[in-house]
N, C-alpha and C positions, 0 to 999 in steps of 0.2 A: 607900505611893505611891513608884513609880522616882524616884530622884535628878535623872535627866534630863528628868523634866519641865518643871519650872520652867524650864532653860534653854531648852525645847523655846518656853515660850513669851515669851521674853525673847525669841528668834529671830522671833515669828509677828509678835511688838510691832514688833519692828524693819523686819521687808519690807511691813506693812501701814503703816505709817508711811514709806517710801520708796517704794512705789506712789504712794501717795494725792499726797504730799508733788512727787515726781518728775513726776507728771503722765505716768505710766507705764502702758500699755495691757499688763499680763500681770496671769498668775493665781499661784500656786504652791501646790504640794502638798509637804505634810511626808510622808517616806514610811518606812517600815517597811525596817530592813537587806537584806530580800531584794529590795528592789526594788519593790514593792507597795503601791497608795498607799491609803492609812485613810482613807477622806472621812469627814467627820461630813456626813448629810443636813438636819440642823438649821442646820448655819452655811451664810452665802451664800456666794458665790462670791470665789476668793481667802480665804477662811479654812478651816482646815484644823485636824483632830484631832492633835493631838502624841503620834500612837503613834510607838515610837523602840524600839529594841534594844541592850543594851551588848555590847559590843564582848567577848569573851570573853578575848581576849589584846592587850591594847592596845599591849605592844610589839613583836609583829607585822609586818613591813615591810609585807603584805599586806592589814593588820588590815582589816575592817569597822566604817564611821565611825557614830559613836554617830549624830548628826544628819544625813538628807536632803532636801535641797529641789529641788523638781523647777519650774521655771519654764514655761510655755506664753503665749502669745498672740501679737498684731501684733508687741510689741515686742521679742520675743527674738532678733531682729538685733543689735540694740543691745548688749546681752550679750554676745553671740559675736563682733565685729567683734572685728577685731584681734588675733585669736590667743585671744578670752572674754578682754583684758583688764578690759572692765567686769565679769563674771562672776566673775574670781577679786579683784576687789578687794570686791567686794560680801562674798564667801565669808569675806575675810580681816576686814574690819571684823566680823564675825558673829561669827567665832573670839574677834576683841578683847573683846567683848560679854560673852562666854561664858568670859573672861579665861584663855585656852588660851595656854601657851607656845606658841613656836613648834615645838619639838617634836613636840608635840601636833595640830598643825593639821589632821591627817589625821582628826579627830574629825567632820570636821564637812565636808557635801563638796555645794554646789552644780552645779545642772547645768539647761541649757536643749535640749529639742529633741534631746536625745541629742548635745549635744556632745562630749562627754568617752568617747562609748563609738565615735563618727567618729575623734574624736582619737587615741585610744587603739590603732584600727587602722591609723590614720597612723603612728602611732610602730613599732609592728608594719614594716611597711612600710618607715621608713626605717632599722631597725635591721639589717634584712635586709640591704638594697640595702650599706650599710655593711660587716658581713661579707662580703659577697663582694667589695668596693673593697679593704678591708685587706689578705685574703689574695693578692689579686692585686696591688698594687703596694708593699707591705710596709710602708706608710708608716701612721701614725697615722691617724686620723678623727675632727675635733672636729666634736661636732651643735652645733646653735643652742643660746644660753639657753634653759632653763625652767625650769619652777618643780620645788620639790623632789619634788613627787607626780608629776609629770612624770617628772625624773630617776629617781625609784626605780621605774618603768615599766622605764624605757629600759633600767637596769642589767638589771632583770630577766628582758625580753626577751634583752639581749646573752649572758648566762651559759650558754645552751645552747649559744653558738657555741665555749665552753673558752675564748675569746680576753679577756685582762686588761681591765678597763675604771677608770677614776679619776674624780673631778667636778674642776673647777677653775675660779677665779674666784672671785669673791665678790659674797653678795646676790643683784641680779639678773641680774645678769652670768652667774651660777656655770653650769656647762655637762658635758654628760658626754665626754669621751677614751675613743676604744677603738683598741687599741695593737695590733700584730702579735703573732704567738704569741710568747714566749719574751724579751717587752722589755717590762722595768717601768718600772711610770709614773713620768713623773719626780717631782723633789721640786717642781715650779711645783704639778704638779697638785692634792699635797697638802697644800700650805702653809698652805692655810684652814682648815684641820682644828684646830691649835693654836691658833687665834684664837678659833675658834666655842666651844672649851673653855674658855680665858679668860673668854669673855663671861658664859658658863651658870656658871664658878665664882662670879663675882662676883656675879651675879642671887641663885644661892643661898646667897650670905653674906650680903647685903642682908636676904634672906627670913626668915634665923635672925633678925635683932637684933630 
């Protein structure tokens, strides 16, 4: 039997439990890496088969996330305000669950109503508009916070433009920089870099004992 099952259904335990609990009018479907959702015809509605894919290369920037849930109903407003603050705090307690570094977060990827694929061409979109601000006023361009899945979007869209990009900030603050050709990012930008290694050393010295 996949390894990933069992988490698959520590996940199903956990949003049938904050439905019911939440007094939340949606459904969710556990879906298969390409996108494609397994019903089982025997469960009722809101409950879902835990077909799941591993991920072939996990450290991948681009990886495919072992677990997804795909939300629908009245409620998926509620999810999506705010930028899917409720959506990615749901996502991240799920991760906890599923006792995922934060590293790892990318394992595991909620989404309502095609948020994230809206989003995603938002980001598209402001990345562009952004290259063509830099080049023509030569000045930097800080985007808004987001989240790291976020950020490693934005990096990736930036890199066809050749132009440098940096994160900066910390937590949820942290944010991405995209610089003019030929001017590196400063040290603010990447000050958080030796912090975040600090932390992961200490987790996994703790981990040894």
């Amino acid at each position: 039997m996949d390894d990933l099952e069992p988490g698959s259904r520590k996940i199903e335990d956990f949003l049938q439990a904050l439905v019911k609990t939440g007094g939340l009018n949606l459904k969710f479907s556990i879906l298969a890496c390409n996108g494609q959702v397994q019903p089982d015809p025997g469960r009722p509605a809101g409950q879902t088969s835990p077909v799941l894919t591993k991920s072939s290369s996990p450290d991948s920037p681009s990886m495919t996330p072992d677990i997804c849930v795909e939300f629908t109903g009245p409620d998926t407003p509620l999810l999506t305000a705010r930028n899917g603050e409720l959506l990615l705090a749901i996502e991240h307690i799920a991760a906890k669950i599923l006792r995922f570094e934060h590293e790892d977060h990318e394992r595991i990827s909620f989404d309502a109503e095609n948020f994230k694929v809206l989003r995603r061409q938002e980001l598209l979109l402001v990345a562009e508009a952004a290259v063509e601000e830099v080049r023509r006023t030569g000045q930097p361009h800080s985007f808004n916070p987001m989240s790291s899945r976020e950020r490693r979007l934005l990096h990736l869209a930036l890199a066809t433009s050749g132009l440098p990009t940096a994160s900066s900030g910390m937590g949820p603050r942290r944010f991405v920089v995209l610089y003019p050709e030929g001017q590196q990012p400063s040290e603010a930008a990447t000050s958080a870099a030796p912090s975040q290694d600090r932390t992961r050393a200490i987790r996994n010295a703790f981990r040894r004992r």
